[in-house]
DRENMITI-359474 format. One record per residue (C-alpha): residue in one letter; x, y, z. Coordinates in pm, 1 decimal. Each point is the difference from the previous one (the first is absolute). Layout:
N
<doza: a; x: X; y: Y; z: Z>;
...
END
This chain:
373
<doza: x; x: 9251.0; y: 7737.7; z: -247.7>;
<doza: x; x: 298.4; y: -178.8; z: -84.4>;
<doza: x; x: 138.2; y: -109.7; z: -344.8>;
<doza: x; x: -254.6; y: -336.2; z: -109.6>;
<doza: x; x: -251.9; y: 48.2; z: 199.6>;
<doza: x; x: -362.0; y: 89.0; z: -186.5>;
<doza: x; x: -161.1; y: 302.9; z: 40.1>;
<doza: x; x: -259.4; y: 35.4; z: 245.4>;
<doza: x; x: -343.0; y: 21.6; z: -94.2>;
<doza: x; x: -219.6; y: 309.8; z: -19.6>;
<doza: x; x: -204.4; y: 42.5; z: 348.7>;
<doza: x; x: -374.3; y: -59.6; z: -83.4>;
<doza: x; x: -275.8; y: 187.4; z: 114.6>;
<doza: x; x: -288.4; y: -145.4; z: 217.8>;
<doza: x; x: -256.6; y: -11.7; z: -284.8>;
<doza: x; x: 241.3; y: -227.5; z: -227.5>;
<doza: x; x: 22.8; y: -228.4; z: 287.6>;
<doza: x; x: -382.5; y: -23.5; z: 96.9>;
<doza: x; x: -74.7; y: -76.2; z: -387.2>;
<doza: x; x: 244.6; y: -304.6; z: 0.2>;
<doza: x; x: -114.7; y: -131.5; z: 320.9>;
<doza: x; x: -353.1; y: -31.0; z: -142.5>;
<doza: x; x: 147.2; y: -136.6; z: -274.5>;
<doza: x; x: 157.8; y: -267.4; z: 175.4>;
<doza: x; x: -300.2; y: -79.3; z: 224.4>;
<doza: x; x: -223.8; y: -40.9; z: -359.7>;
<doza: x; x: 264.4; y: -253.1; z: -145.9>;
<doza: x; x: 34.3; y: -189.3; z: 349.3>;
<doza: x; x: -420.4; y: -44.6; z: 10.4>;
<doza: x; x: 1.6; y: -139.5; z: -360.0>;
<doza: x; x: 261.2; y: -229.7; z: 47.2>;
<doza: x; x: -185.8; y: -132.4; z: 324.9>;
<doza: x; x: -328.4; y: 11.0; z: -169.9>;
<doza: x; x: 192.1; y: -245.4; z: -265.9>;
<doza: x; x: 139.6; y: -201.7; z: 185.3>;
<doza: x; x: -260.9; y: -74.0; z: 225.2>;
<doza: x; x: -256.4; y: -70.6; z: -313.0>;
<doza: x; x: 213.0; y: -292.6; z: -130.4>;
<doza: x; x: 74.4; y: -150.2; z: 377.5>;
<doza: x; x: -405.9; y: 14.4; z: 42.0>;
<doza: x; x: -17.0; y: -173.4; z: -354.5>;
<doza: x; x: 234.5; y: -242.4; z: 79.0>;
<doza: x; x: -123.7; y: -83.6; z: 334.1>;
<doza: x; x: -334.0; y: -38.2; z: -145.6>;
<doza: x; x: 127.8; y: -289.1; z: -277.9>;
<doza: x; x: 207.2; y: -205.1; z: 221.2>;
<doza: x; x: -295.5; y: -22.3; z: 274.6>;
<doza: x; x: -237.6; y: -62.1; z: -240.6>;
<doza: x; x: 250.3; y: -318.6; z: -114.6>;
<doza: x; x: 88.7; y: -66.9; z: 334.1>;
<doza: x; x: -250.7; y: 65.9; z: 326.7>;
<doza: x; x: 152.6; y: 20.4; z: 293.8>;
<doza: x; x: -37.3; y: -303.6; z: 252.0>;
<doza: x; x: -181.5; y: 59.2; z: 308.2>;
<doza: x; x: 33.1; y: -226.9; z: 265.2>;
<doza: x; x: -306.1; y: -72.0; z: 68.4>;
<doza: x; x: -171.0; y: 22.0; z: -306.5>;
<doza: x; x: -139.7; y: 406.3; z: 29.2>;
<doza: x; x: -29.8; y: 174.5; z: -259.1>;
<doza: x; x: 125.4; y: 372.3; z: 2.4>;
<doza: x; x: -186.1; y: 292.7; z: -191.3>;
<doza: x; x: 66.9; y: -27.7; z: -388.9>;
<doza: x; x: 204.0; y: 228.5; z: -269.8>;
<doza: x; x: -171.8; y: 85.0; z: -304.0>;
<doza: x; x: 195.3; y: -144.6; z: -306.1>;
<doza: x; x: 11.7; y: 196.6; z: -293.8>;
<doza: x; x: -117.1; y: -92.4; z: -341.6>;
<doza: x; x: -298.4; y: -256.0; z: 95.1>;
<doza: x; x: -151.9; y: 184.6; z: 289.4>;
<doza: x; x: 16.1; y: -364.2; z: 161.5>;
<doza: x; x: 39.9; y: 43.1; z: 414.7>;
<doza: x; x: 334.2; y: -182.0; z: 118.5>;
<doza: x; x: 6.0; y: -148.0; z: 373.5>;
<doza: x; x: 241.1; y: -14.5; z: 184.9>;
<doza: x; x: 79.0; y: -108.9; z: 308.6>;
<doza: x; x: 163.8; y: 91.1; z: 341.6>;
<doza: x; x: 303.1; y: -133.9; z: 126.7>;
<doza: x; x: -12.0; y: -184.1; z: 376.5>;
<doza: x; x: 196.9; y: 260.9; z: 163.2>;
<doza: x; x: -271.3; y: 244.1; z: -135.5>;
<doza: x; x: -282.8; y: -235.1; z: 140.9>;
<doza: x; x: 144.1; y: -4.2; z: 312.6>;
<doza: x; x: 101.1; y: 334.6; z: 105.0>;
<doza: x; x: -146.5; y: 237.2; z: -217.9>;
<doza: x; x: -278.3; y: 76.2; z: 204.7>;
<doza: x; x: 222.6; y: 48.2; z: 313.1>;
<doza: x; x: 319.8; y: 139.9; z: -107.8>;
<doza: x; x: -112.7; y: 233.7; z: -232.8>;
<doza: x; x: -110.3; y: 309.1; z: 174.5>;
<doza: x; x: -81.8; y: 195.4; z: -331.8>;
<doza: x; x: -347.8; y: -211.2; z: -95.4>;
<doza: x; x: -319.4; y: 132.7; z: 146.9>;
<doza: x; x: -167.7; y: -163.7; z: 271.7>;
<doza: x; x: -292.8; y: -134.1; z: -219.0>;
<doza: x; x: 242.5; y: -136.0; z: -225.7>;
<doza: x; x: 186.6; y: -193.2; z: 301.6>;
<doza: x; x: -314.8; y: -142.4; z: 94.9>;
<doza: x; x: -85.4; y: -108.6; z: -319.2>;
<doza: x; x: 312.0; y: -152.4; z: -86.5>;
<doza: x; x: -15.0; y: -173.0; z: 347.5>;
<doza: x; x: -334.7; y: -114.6; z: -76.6>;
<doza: x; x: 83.1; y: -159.5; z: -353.6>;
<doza: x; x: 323.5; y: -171.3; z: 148.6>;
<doza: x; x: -250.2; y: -182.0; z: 263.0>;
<doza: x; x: -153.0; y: -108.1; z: -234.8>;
<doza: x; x: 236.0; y: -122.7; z: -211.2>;
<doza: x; x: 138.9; y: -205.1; z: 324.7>;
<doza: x; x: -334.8; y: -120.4; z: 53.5>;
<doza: x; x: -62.4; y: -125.6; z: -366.4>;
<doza: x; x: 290.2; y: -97.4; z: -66.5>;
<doza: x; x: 11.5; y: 133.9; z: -318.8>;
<doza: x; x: 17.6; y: 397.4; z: -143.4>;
<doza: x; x: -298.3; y: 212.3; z: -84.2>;
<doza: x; x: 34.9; y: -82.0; z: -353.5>;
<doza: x; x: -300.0; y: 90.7; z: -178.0>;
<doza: x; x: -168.0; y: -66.4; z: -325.5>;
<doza: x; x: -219.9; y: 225.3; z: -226.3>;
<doza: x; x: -325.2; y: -227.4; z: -145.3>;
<doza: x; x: -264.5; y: 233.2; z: -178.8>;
<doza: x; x: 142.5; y: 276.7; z: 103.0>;
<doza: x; x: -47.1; y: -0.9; z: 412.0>;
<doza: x; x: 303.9; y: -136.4; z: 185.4>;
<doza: x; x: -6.9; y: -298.9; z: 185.5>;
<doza: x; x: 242.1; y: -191.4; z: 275.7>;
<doza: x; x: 155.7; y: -306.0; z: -137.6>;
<doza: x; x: -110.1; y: -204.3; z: 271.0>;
<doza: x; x: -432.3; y: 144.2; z: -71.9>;
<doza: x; x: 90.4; y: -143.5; z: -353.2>;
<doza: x; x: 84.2; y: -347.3; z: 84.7>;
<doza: x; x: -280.5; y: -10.4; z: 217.3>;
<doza: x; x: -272.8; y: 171.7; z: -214.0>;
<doza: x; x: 155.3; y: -284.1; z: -280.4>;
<doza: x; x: -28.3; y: -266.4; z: 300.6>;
<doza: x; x: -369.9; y: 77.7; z: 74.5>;
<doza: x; x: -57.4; y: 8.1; z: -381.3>;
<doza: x; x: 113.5; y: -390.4; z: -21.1>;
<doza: x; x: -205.9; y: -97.8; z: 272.2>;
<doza: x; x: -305.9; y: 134.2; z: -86.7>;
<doza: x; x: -23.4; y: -177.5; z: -368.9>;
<doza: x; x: -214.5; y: -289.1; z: 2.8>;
<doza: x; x: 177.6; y: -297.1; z: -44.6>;
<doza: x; x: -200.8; y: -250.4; z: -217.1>;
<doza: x; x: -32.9; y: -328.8; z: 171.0>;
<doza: x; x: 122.7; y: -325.1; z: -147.2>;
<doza: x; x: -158.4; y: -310.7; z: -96.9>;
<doza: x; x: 192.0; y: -198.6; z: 266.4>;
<doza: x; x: -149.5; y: 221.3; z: 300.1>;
<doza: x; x: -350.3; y: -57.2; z: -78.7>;
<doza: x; x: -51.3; y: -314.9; z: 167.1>;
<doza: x; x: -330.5; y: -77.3; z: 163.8>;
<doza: x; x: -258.1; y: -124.3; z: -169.8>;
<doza: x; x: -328.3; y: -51.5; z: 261.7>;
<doza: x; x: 25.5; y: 420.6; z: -23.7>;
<doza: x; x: -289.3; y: 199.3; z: -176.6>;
<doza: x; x: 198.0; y: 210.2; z: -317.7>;
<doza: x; x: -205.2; y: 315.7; z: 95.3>;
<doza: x; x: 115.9; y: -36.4; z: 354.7>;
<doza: x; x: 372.1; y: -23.8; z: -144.7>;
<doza: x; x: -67.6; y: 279.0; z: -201.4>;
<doza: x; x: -128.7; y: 206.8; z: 283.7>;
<doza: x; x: 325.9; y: -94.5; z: 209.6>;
<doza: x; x: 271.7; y: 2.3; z: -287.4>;
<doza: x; x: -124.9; y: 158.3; z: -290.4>;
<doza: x; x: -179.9; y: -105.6; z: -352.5>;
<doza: x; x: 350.4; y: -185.6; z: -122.7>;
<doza: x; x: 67.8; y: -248.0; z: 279.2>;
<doza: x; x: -409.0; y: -72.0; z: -37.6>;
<doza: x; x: 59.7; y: -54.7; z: -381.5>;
<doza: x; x: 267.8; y: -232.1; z: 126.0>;
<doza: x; x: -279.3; y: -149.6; z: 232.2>;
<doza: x; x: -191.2; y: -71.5; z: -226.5>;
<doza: x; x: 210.4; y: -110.7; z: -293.9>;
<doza: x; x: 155.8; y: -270.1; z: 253.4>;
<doza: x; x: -384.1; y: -112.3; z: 99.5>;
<doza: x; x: -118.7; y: -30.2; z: -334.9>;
<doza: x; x: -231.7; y: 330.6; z: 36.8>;
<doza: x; x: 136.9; y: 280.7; z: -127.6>;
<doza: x; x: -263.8; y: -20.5; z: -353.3>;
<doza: x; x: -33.2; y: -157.6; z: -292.4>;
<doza: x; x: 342.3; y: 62.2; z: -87.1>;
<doza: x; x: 122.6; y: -165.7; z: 298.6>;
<doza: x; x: -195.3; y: -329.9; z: -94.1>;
<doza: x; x: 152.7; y: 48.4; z: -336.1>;
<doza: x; x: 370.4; y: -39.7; z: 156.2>;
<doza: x; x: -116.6; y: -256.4; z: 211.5>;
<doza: x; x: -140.9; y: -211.0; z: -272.5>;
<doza: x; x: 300.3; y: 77.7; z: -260.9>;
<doza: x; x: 236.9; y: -215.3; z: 292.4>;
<doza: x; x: -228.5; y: -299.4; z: -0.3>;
<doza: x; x: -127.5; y: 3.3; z: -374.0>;
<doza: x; x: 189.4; y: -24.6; z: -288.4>;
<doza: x; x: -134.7; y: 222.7; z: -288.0>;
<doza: x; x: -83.1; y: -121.8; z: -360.8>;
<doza: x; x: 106.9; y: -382.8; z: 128.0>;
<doza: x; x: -231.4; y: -278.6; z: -92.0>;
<doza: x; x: -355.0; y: -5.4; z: 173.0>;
<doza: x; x: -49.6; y: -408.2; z: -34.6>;
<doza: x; x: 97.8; y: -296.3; z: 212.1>;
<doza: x; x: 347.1; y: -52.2; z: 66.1>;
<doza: x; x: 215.3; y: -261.0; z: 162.1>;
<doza: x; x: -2.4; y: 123.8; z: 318.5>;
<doza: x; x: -317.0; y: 209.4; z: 154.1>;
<doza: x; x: -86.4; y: 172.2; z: 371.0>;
<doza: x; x: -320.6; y: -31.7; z: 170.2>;
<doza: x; x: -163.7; y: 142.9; z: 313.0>;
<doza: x; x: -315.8; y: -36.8; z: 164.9>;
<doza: x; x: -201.1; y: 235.8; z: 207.4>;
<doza: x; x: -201.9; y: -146.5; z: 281.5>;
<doza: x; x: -344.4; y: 71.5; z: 172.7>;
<doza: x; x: -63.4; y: -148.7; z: 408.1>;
<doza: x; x: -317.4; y: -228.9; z: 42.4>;
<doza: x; x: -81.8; y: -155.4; z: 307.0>;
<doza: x; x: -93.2; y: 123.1; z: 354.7>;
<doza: x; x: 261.9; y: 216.1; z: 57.3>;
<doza: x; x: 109.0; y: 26.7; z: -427.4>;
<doza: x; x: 372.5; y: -158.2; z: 128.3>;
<doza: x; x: -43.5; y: -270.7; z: -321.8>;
<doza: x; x: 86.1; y: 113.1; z: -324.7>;
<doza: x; x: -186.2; y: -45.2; z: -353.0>;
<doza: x; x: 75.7; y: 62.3; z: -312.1>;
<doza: x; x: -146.2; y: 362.5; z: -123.9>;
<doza: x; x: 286.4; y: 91.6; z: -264.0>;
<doza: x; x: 229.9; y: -131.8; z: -234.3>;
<doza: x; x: 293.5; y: 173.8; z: -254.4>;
<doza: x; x: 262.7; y: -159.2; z: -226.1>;
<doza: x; x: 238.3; y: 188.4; z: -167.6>;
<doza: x; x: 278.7; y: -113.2; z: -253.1>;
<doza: x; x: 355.3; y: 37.1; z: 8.4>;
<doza: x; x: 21.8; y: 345.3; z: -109.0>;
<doza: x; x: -279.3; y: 113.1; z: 255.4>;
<doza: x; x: -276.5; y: 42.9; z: -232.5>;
<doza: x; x: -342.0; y: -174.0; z: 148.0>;
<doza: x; x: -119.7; y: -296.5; z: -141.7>;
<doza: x; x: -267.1; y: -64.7; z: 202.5>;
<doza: x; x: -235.4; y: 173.7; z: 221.4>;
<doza: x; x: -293.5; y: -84.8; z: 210.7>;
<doza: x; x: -213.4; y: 56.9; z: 274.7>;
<doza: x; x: -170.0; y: -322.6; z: 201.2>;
<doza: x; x: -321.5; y: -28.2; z: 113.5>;
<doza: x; x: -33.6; y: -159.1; z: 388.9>;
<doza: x; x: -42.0; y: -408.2; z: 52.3>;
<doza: x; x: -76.8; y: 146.9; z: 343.6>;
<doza: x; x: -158.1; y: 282.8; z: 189.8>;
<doza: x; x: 198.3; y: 287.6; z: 78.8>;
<doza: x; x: 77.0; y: 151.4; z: 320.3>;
<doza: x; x: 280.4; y: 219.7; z: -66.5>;
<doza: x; x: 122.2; y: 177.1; z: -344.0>;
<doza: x; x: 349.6; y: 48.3; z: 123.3>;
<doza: x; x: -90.4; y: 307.9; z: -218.7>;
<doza: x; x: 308.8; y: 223.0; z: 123.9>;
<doza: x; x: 265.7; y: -255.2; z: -89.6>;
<doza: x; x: -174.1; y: -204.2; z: -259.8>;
<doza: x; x: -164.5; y: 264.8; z: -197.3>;
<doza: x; x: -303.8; y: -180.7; z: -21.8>;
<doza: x; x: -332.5; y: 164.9; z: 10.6>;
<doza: x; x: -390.3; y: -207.1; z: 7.1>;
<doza: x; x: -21.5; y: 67.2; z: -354.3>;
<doza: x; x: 293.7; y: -99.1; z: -149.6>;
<doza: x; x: -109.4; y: -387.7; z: 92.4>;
<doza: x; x: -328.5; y: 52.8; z: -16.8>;
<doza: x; x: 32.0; y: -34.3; z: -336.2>;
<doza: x; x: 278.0; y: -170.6; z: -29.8>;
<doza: x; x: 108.3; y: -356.2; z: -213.1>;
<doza: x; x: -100.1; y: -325.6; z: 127.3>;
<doza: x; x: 239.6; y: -162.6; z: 263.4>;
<doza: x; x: 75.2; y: -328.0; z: -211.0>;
<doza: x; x: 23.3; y: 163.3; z: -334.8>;
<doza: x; x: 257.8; y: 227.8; z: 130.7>;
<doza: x; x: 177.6; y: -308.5; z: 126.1>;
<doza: x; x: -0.4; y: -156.4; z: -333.8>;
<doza: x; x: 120.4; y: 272.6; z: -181.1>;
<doza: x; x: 299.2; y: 37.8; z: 254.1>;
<doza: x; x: 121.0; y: -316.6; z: -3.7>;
<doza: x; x: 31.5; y: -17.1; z: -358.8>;
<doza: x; x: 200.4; y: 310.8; z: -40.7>;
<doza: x; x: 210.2; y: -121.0; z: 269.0>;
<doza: x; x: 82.8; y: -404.1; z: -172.5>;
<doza: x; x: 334.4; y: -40.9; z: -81.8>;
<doza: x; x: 88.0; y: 361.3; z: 72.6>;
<doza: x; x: 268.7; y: 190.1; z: 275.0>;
<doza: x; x: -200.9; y: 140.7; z: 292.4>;
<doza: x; x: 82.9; y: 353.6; z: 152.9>;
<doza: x; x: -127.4; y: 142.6; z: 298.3>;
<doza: x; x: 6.6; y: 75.2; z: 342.1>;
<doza: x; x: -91.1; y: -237.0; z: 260.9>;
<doza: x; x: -177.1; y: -174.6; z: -235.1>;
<doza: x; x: -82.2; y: -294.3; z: 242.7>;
<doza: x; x: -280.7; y: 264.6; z: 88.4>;
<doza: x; x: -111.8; y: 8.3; z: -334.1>;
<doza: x; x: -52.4; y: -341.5; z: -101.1>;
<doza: x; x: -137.6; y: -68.7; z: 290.5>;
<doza: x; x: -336.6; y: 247.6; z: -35.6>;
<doza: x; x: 7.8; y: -78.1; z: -388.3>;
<doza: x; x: -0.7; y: -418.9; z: 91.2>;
<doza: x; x: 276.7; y: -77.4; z: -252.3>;
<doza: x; x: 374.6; y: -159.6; z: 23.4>;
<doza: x; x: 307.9; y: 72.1; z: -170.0>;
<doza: x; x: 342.5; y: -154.9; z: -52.0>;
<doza: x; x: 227.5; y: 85.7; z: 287.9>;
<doza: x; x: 321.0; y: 22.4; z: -323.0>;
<doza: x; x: -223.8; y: 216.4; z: -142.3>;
<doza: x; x: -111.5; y: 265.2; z: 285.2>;
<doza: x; x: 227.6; y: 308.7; z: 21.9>;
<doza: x; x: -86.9; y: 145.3; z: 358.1>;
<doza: x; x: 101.2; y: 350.9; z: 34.0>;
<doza: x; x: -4.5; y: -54.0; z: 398.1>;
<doza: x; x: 180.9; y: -277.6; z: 11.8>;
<doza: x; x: 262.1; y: 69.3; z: -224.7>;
<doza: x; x: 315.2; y: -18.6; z: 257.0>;
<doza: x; x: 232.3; y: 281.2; z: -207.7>;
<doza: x; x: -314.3; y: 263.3; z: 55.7>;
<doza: x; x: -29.7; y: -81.9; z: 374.5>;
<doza: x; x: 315.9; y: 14.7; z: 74.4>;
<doza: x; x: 49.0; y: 399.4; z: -169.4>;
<doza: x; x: -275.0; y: 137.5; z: 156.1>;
<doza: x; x: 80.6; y: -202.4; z: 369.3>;
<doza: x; x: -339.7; y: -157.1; z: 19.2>;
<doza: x; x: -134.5; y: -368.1; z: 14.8>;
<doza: x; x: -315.2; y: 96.6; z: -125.2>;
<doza: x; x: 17.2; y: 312.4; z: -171.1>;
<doza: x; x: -298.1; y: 157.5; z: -170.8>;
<doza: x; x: -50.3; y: 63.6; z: -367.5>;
<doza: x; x: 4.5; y: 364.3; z: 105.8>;
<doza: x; x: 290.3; y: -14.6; z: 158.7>;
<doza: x; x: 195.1; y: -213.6; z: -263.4>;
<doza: x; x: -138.4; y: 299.0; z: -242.5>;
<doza: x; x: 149.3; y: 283.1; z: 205.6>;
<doza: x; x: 353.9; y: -146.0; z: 72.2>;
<doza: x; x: 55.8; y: -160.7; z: -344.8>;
<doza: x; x: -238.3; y: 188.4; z: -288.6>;
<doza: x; x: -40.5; y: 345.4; z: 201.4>;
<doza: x; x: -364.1; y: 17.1; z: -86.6>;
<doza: x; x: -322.9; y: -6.5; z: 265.2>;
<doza: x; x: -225.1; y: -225.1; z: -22.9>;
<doza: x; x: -269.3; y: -84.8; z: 228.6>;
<doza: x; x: -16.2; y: 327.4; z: 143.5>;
<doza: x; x: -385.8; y: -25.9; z: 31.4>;
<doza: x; x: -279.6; y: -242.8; z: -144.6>;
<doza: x; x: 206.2; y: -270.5; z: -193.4>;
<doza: x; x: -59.0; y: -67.8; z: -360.3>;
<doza: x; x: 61.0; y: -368.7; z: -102.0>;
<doza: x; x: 152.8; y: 105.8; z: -318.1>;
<doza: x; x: 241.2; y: 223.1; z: 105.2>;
<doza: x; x: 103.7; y: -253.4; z: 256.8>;
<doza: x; x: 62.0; y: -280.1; z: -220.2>;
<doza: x; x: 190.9; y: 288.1; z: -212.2>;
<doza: x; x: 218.0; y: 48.1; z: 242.0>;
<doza: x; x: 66.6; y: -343.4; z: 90.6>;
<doza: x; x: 104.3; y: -81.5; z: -363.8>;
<doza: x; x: 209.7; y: 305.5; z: 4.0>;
<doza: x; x: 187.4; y: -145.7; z: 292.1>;
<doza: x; x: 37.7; y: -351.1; z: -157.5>;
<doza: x; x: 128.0; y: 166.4; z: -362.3>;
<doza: x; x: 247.9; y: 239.6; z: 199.7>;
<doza: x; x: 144.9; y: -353.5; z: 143.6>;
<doza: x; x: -129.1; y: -248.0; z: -236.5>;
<doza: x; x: 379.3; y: -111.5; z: -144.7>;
<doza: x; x: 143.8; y: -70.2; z: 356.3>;
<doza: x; x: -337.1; y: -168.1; z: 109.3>;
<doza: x; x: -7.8; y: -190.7; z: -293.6>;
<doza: x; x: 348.7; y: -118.7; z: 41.8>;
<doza: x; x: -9.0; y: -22.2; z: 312.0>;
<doza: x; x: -284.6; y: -266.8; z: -19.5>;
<doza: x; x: 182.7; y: -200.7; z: -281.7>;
<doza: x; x: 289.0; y: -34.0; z: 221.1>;
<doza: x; x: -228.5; y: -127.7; z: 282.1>;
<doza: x; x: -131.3; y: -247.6; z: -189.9>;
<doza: x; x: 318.3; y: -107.5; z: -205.1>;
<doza: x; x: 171.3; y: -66.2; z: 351.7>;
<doza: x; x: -308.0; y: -228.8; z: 110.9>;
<doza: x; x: 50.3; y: -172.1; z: -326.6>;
<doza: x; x: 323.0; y: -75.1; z: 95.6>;
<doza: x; x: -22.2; y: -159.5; z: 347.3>;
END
């Protein structure tokens, strides 16, 4: 009560100080309310930036970000993963157990319960890889060219065991398939719109019928030339000098008939040797076919498809067959059932054109280097 001192305030009465107490408490809620709103918001961003780590890769319940409606996961810390279950004594029991139960798992797996939403039902990662790996294995794969490799197999029992590709393979390989097949097999060993007269150099094959006791001896029953370019020049059937025990009808193609009413034996001969004068001869063994057909040629001017040493020496064989040299070095079939004289000698030509500058050379050389000695 002194000299500088303020005066005291007025008492108040009780209902002055309940109003401003409630007061107080109203201002102290908003300001909570506030502040709380923008730590939620801000909690909510920088989790949504940056997910928490777990150490083992679990993810933890996620917080709805605002704005997109997207869900935002986060995940649990390892001192979470390991002792939430145990040393906190506020969760349920069912939630212990379940939280026990997913971090089992996660041991087990190796890897969290991450999970992925796919047309709208939710799926483990790990039912996803293998739905995906089951997927893969089931398509067909389409067999190659290269694995189709026998050819004493029926097509339709390759289709049966493979499928209707690898016996269109089959087939294609074996000279089969349909016309078209024959079409490809003809447009290797023919050349289109070339010249359909004599050339320089011509093929020739024979087909052979058995006489005899036991039809071992051979006679003429067929003969084909064609030119350079594959086309035939000449093409006839032979009747028998002899009786005939055995047709050879499988490999020779050669029915009753066909020879039956065939050309005479010497006429044929005639004719042959006078395409052949003063012309390159192409074939395949062809000591065979002048042999049945009587007639001799220059040995300078006989190109022997089996004895050419370059062929023989590719395909690792001292005798190879003409259906061999076909396979390795033209990738066509021939053969591959009753054999045709003209497509033989075709492919015999083919074989001599797809080497002729080497042999050619080759032979000058030869005889340039006996010229010299």
């Amino acid at each position: 009560k002194g000299p500088g001192r303020a005066a005291a305030a007025p008492p108040r009465t009780p209902g002055e100080i309940s109003c401003n107490w409630r007061a107080l408490q109203e201002l102290l809620k908003q300001k909570a309310k506030s502040s709380n709103d923008s730590l939620s918001r801000c909690q909510a961003h920088s989790k949504k930036k940056n997910p928490l780590k777990a150490g083992d890769g679990q993810e933890v319940p996620a917080i709805q970000g605002k704005g997109k409606g997207k869900v935002v996961k986060a995940k649990s810390s390892q001192k979470m993963d390991n002792g939430s279950s145990k040393d906190n004594p506020a969760l349920p029991k069912s939630k212990k157990a379940a939280r026990e139960k997913t971090l089992n798992s996660s041991k087990s797996n190796g890897k969290g319960c991450q999970e992925k939403k796919k047309n709208g039902n939710v799926l483990e990662n790990g039912d996803v890889k293998h739905k995906r790996r089951k997927t893969e294995e089931h398509v067909e794969q389409q067999p190659k060219e290269a694995e189709i490799w026998f050819d004493d197999v029926d097509p339709k029992d390759i289709e049966a065991a493979i499928g209707p590709e690898a016996a269109k393979i089959a087939r294609r390989k074996m000279g089969l398939e349909t016309e078209e097949s024959k079409k490809s097999v003809e447009q290797v060993l023919v050349k289109e719109k070339a010249s359909e007269g004599l050339t320089r150099a011509i093929a020739m094959d024979c087909e052979m019928v058995g006489v005899g006791a036991k039809g071992e001896d051979s006679i003429l029953a067929r003969v084909s030339i064609v030119n350079q370019f594959g086309k035939c020049i000449y093409d006839k059937y032979v009747k028998p000098t002899e009786e005939v025990t055995d047709y050879r009808t499988a490999v020779s193609g050669i029915r009753p008939e066909n020879i039956n009413t065939g050309e005479d034996f010497t006429t044929v001969q005639k004719e042959v040797a006078n395409i052949l004068k003063g012309r390159i001869l192409v074939g395949h063994a062809l000591r065979n076919d002048l042999k049945v057909l009587l007639l001799d040629h220059p040995k300078k001017q006989i190109r022997d498809t089996q004895k050419y040493k370059p062929f023989r020496e590719r395909v690792k064989s001292g005798r190879p067959s003409l259906k061999l040299l076909c396979e390795r070095l033209l990738h066509v079939q021939v053969q591959t059932s009753e054999h045709c004289s003209i497509q033989d000698a075709q492919a015999a030509m083919r074989l001599y054109t797809l080497e002729k500058k080497r042999w050619e050379a080759a032979l000058k050389n030869k005889s340039n280097n006996k010229k010299c000695k």
